[in-house]
LUMSE-480572 format. One record per residue: residue in three letters; chain; y negated, x negated, z negated of N, C-alpha, C in turn. Coordinates in steps of 0.001 Angstrom, whole numbers. Each point is the difference from the previous one (the first is absolute). Example, Ala and Ser with C-alpha at 12.3 -4.5 7.8 and 13.67 -1.06 7.14 Angstrom:
<pts>
> residuo:cadena:npy:npx:npz:capy:capx:capz:cpy:cpx:cpz
> ALA:A:5690:-13190:-7800:-1190:890:0:-1200:-900:0
> SER:A:-1050:350:720:-1190:-820:-60:-1090:770:-730
</pts>
This chain:
<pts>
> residuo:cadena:npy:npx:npz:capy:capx:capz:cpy:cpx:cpz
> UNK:A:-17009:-119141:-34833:1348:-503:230:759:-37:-1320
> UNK:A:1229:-358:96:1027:85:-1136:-941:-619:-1306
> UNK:A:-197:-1135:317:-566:-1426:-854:-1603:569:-327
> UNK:A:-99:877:313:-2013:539:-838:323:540:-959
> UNK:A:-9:-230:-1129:801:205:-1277:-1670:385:-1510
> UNK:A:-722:-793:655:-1301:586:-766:116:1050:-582
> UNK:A:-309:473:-1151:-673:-1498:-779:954:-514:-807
> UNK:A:1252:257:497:1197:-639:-1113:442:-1207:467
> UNK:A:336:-1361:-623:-650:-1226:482:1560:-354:140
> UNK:A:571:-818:822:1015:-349:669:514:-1828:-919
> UNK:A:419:-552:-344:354:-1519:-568:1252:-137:264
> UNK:A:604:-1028:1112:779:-336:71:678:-1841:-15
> UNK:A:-567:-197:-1414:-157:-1217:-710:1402:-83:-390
> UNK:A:691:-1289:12:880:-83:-824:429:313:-968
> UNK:A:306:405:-1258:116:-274:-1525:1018:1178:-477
> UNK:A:1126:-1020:346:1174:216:-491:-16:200:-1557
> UNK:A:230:1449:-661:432:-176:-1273:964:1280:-339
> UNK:A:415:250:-1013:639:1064:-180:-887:1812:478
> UNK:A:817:635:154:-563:1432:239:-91:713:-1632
> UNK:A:-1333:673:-136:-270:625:-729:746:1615:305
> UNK:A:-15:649:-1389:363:1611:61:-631:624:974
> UNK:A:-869:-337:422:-1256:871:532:-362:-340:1833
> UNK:A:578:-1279:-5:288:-888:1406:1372:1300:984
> UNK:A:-896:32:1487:930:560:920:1153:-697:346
> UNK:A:1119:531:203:1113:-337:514:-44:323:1248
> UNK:A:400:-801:1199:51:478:1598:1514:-463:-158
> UNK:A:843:1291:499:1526:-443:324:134:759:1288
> UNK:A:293:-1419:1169:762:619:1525:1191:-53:-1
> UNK:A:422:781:388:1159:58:636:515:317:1631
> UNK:A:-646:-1261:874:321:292:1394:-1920:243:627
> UNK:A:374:1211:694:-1118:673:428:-659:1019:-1452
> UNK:A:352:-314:-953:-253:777:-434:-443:-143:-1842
> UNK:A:-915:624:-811:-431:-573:-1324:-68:1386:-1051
> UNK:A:-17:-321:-958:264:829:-1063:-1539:464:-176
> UNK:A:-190:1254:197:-1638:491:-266:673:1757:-1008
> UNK:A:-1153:646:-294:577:1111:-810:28:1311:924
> UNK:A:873:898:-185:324:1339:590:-981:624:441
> UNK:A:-1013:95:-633:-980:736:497:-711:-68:1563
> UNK:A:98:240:490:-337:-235:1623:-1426:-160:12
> UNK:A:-478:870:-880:-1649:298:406:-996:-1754:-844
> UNK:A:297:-856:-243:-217:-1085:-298:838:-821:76
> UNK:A:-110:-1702:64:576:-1048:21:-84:-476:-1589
> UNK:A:1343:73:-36:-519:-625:-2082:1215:-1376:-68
> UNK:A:148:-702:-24:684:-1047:-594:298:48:-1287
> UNK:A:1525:-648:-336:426:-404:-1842:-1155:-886:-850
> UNK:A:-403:324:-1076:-113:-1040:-895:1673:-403:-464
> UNK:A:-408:-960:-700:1598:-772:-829:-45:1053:-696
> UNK:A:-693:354:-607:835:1197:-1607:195:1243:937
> UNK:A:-171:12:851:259:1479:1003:1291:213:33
> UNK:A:802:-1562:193:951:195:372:1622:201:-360
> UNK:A:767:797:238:955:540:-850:1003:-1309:-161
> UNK:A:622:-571:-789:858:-531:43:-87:-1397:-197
> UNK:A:-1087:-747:522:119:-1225:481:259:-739:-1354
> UNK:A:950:-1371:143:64:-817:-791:-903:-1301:-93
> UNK:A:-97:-779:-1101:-1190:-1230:-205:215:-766:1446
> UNK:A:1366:-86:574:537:-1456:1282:-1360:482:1223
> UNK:A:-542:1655:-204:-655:423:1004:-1330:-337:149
> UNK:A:-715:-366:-1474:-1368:-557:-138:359:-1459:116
> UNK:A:843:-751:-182:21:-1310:-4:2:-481:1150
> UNK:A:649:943:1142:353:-604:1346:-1397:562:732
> UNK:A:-509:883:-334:-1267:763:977:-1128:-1411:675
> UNK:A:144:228:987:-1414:-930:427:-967:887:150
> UNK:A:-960:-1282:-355:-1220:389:-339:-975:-70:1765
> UNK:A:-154:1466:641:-586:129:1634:-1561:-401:-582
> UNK:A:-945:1080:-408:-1232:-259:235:-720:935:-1093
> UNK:A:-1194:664:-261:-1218:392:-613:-665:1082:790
> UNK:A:-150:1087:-424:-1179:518:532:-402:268:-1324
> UNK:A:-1636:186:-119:-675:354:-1535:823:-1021:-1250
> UNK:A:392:1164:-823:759:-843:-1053:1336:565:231
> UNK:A:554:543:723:1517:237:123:450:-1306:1054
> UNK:A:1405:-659:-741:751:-745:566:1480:541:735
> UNK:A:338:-525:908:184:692:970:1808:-1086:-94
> UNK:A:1013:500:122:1509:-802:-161:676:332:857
> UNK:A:752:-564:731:1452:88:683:1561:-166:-1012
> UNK:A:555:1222:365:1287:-239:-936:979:514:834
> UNK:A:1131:-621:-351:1124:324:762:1074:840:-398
> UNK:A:-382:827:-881:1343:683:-530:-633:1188:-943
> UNK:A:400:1224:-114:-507:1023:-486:1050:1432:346
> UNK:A:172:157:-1385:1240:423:-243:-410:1679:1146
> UNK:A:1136:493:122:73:581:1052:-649:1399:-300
> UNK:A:150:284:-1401:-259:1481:-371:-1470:-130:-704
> UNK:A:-861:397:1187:-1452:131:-283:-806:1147:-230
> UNK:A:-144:1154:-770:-452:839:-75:-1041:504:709
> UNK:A:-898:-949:-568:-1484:197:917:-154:-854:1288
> UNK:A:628:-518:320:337:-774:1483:874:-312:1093
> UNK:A:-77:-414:943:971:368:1059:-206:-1281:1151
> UNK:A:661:-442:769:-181:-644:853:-672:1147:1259
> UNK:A:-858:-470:764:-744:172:1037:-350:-745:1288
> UNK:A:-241:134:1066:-28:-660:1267:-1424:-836:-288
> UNK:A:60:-611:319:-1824:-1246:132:-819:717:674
> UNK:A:541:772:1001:-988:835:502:-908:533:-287
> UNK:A:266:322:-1385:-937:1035:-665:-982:-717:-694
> UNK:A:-483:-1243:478:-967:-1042:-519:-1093:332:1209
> UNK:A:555:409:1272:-886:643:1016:-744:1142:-449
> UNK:A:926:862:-869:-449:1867:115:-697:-163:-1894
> UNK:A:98:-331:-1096:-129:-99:-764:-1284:-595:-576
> UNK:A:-165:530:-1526:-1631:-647:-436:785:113:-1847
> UNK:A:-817:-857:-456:-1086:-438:242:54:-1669:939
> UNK:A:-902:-377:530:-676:-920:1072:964:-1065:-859
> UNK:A:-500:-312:-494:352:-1795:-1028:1206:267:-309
> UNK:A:819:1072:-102:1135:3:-565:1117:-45:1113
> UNK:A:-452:665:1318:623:-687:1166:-46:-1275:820
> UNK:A:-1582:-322:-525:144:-1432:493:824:-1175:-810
> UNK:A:-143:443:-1233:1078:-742:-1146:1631:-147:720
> UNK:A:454:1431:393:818:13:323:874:-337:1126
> UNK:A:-867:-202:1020:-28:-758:1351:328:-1442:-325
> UNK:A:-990:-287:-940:-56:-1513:-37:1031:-563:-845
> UNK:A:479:738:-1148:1140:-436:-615:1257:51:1098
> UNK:A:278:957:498:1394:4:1080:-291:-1406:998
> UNK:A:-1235:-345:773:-163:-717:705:1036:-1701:-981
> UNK:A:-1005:115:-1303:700:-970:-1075:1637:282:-89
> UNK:A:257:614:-159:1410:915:-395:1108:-621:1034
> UNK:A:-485:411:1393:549:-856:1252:189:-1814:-27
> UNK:A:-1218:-602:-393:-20:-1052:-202:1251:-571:-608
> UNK:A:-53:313:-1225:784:-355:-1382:1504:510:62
> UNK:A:79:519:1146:1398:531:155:732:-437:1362
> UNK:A:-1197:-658:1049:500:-941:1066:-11:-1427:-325
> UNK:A:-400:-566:-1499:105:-1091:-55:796:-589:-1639
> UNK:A:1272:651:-367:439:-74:-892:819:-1409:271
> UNK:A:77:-669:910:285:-1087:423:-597:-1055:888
> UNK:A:205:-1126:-503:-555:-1869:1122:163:353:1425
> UNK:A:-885:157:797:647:-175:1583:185:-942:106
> UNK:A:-192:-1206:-415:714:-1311:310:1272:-529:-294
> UNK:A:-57:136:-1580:1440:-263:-482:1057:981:-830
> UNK:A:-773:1340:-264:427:1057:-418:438:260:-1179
> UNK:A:-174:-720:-789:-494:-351:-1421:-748:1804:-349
> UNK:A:583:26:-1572:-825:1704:-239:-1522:-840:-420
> UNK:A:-1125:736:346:-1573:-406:-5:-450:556:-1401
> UNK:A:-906:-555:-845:-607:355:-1087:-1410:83:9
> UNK:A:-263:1174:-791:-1403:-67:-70:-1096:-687:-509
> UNK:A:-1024:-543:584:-838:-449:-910:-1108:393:-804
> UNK:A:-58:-841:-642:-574:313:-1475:-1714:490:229
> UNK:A:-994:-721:990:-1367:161:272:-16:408:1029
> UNK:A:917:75:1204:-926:465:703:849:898:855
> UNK:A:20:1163:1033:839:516:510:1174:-557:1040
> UNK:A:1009:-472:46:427:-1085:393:2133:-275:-287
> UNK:A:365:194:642:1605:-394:-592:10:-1014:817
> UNK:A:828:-1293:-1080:551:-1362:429:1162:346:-61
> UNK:A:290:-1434:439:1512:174:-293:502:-1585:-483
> UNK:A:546:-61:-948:192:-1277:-1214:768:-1163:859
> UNK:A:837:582:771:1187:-873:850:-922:-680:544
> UNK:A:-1137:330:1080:-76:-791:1849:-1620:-431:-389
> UNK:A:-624:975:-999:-1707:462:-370:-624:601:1552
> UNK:A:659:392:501:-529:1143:739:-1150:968:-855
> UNK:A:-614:770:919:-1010:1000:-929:-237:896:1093
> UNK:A:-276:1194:-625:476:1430:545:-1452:685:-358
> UNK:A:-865:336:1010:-1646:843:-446:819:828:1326
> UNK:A:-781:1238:-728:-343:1661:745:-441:-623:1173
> UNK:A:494:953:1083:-116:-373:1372:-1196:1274:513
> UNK:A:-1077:-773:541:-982:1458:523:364:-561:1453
> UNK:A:121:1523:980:261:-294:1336:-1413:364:636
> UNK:A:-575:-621:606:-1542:524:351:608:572:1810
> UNK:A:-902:1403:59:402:568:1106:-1837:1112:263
> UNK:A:134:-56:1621:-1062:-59:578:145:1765:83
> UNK:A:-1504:874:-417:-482:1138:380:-856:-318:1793
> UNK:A:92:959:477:-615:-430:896:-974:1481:1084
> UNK:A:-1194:-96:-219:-492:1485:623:-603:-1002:1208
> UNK:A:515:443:1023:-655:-393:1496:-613:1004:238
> UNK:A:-1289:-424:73:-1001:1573:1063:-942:-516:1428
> UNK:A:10:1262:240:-35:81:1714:-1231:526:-217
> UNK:A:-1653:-62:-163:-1150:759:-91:308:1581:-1413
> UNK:A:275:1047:572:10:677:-1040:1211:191:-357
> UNK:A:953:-573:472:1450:404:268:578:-994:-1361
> UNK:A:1250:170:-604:1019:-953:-394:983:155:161
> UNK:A:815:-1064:218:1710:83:221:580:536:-1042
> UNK:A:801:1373:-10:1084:-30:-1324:1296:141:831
> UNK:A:1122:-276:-774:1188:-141:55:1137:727:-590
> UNK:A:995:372:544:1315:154:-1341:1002:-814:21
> UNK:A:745:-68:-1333:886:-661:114:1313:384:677
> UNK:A:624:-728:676:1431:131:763:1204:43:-1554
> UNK:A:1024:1110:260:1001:189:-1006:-693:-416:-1308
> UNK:A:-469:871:-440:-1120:-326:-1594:277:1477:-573
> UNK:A:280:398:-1501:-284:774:-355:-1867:81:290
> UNK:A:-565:-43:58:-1690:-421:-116:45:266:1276
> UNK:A:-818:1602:8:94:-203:1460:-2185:889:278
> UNK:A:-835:-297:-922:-1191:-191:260:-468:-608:806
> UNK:A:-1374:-234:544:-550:-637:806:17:-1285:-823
> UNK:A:-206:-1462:461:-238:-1281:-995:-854:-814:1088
> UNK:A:-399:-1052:-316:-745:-1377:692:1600:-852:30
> UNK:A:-415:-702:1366:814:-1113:71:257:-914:-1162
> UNK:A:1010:-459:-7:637:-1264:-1075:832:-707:126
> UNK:A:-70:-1000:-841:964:-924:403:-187:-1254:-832
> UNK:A:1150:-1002:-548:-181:-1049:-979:-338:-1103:971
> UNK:A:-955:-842:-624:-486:-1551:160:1434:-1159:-133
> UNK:A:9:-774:1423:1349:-706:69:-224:-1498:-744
> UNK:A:875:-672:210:-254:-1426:-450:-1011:-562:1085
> UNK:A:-1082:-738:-498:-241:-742:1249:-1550:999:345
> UNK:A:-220:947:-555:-1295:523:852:-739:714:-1113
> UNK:A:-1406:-113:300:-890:666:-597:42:1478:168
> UNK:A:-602:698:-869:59:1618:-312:-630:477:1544
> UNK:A:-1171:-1025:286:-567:783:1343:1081:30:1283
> UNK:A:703:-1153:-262:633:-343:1104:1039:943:-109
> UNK:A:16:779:-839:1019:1700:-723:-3:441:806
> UNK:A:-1675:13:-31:-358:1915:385:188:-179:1455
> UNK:A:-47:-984:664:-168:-99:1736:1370:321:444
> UNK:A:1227:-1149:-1185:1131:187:738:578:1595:-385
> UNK:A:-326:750:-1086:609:951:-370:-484:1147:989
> UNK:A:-1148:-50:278:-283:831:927:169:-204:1634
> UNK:A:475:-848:584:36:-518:974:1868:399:40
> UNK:A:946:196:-689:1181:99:-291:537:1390:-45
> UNK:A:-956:404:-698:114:1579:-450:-380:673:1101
> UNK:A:-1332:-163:390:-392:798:899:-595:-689:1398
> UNK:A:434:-1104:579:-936:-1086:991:-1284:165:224
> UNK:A:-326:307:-1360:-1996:-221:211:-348:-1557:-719
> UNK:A:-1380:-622:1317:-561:-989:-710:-964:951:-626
> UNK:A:-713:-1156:-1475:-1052:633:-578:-649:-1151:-50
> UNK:A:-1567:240:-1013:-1011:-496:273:-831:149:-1344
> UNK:A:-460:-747:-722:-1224:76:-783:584:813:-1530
> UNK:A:1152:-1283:-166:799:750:-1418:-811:-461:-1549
> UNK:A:71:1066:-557:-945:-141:-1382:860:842:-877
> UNK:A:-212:-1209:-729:948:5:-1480:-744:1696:-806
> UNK:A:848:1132:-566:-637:694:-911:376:390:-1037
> UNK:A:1370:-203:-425:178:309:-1295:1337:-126:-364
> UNK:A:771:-782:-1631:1629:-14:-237:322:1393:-651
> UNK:A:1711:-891:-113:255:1343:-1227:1326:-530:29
> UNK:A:892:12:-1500:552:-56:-62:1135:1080:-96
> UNK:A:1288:-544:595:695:1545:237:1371:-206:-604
> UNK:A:228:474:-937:1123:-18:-909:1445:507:251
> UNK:A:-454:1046:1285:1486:572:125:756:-1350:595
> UNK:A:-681:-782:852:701:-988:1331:-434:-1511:-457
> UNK:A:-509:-219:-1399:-488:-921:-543:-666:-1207:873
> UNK:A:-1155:704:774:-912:-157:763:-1250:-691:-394
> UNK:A:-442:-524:824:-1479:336:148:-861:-5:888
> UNK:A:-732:1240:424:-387:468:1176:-1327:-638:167
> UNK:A:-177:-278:794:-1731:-515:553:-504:751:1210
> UNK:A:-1023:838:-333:-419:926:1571:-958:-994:595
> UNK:A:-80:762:1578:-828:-1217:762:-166:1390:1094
> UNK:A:-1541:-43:384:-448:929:1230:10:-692:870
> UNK:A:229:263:1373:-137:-1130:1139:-293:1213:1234
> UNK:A:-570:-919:1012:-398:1093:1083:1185:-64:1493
> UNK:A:-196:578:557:1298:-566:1028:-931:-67:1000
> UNK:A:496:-1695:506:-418:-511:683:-521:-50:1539
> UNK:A:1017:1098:767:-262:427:1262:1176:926:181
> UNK:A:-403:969:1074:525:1089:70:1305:113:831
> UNK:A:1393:409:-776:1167:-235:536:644:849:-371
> UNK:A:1741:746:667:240:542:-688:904:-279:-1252
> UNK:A:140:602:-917:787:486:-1107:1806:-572:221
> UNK:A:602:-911:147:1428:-100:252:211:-423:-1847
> UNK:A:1202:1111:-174:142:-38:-1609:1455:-454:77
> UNK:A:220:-625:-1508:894:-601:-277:931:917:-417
> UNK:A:1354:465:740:375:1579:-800:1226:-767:-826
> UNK:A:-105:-830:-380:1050:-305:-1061:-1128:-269:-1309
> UNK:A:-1175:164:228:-735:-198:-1181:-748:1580:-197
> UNK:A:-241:304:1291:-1173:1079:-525:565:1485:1299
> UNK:A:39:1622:-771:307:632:922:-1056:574:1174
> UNK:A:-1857:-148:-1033:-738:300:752:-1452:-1052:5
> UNK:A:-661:-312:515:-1328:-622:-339:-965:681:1392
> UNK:A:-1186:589:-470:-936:627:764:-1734:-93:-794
> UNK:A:-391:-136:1078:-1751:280:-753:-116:1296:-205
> UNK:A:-503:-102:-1170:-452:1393:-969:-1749:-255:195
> UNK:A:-871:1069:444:-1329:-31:-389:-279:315:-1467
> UNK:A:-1005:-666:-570:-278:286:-1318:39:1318:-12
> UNK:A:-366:460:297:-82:1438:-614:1487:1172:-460
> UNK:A:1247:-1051:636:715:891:106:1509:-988:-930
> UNK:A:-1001:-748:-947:527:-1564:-525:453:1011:-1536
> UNK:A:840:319:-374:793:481:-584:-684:18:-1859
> UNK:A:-51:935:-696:-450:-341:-1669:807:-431:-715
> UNK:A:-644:-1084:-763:695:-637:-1402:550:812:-844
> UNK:A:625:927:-21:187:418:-1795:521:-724:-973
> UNK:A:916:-971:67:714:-523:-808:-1192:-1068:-340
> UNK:A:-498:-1077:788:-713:-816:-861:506:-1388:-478
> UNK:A:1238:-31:295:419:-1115:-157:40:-1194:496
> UNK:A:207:-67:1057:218:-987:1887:-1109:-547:276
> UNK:A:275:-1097:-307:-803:-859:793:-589:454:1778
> UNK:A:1147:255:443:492:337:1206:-1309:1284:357
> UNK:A:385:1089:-1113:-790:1223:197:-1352:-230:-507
> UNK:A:-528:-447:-655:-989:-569:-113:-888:-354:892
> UNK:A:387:-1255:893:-421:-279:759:-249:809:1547
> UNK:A:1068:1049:214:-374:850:694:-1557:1030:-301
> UNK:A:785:185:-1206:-1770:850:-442:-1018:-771:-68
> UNK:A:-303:-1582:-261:-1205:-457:172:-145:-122:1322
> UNK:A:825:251:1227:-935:-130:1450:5:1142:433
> UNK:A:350:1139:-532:-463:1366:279:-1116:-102:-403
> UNK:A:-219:-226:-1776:-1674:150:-277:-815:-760:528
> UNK:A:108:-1514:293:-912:-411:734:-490:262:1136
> UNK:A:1237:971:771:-552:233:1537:-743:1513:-110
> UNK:A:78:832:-859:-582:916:-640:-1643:-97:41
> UNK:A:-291:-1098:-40:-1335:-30:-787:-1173:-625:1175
</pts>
């Protein structure tokens, strides 16, 4: 998945300090981040990479996270005429390598979003400041406090003996096979997810749900939790067509290949192909 980054080690510890020459710059703009021309790799700015910038640009950079010994910054401004760089779609954090350098990049935009939906108090609307230890904007007026929001949202492979449910999405660019989904409401446990999400989507009860694996997902500043479950008794299929255009049992054998490697989602399809394999 995105996040298997081995053996290059991931730290996303606090410790705000200035950016070194040698420290990446991540600059979005929208859907979109400054990586270099070259198509055939994903390369990000160092600070001395970059054409133009003035001192206001290292002073203001926050400090995102660590992988190895490269520190990793958010900056907001970068002068327009970049030689060796260009703005690019996020997308290409899907199609692109190296591994750690797209997951870097996922995860900074996910940050990027944050810090740019909360430049203000929802209470009293006061401008919010950062703090000093820990990741966090207050705000001096009301003392409100502002932490990164993770939305936890349910993977879900229902199988039928050798069979599993896949799905597509209704009006989605994304129009692959996927597992059911759906976010955890106020008020209910993750299991109590998977029953209502699938019971909504597609009016199946299920049966005998087991937790198998997270992941965090940066484009939708997520976090996914898969869960296998069996369906419970035999009914038909009534789908939700404002959520989904198709949902049908696929026999393993005809359960679609990973290439990308990323997805939680796809993942988990390929571990109940191989298990029913064997």
């Amino acid at each position: 998945m995105i996040q298997d980054i081995a053996p290059h080690i991931f730290s996303n510890a606090y410790a705000p300090k200035r950016p070194e020459a040698t420290s990446y710059a991540l600059y979005f703009n929208g859907h979109t981040v400054l990586a270099g021309k070259d198509s055939s790799t994903l390369r990000f700015p160092r600070f001395s990479e970059l054409n133009g910038i003035e001192e206001s640009v290292y002073e203001k950079a926050i400090y995102l996270f660590a992988i190895d010994n490269d520190c990793f910054y958010l900056v907001h401004q970068v002068p327009e005429e970049q030689p060796e760089f260009e703005l690019k779609d996020i997308g290409l954090f899907r199609t692109s390598g190296p591994r750690h350098l797209a997951f870097a990049g996922i995860t900074g935009y996910s940050l990027y979003k944050w810090y740019d939906n909360h430049q203000f108090c929802s209470h009293c609307g006061a401008k919010l400041v950062h703090h000093e230890k820990e990741r966090m904007l207050h705000c001096q007026t009301c003392n409100n406090t502002e932490y990164p929001k993770i939305m936890p949202a349910v993977i879900i492979a229902v199988t039928n003996g050798n069979k599993i449910l896949l799905s597509k999405y209704a009006n989605r660019e994304y129009t692959r096979y996927a597992l059911l989904a759906g976010f955890t409401e106020i008020g209910e446990s993750v299991e109590e997810t998977v029953k209502r999400e699938v019971m909504e989507e597609v009016g199946l009860a299920v049966k005998n749900i087991r937790y198998y694996k997270s992941q965090p997902w940066g484009f939708d500043s997520n976090l996914l939790l898969g869960y296998f479950c069996e369906l419970a008794e035999e009914e038909e299929i009534h789908l939700d067509e404002e959520e989904l255009s198709v949902a049908e049992w696929v026999d393993y054998h005809d359960v679609p290949e990973d290439r990308e490697k990323l997805s939680l989602t796809h993942e988990m399809m390929t571990y109940f192909k191989e298990q029913r394999r064997r």
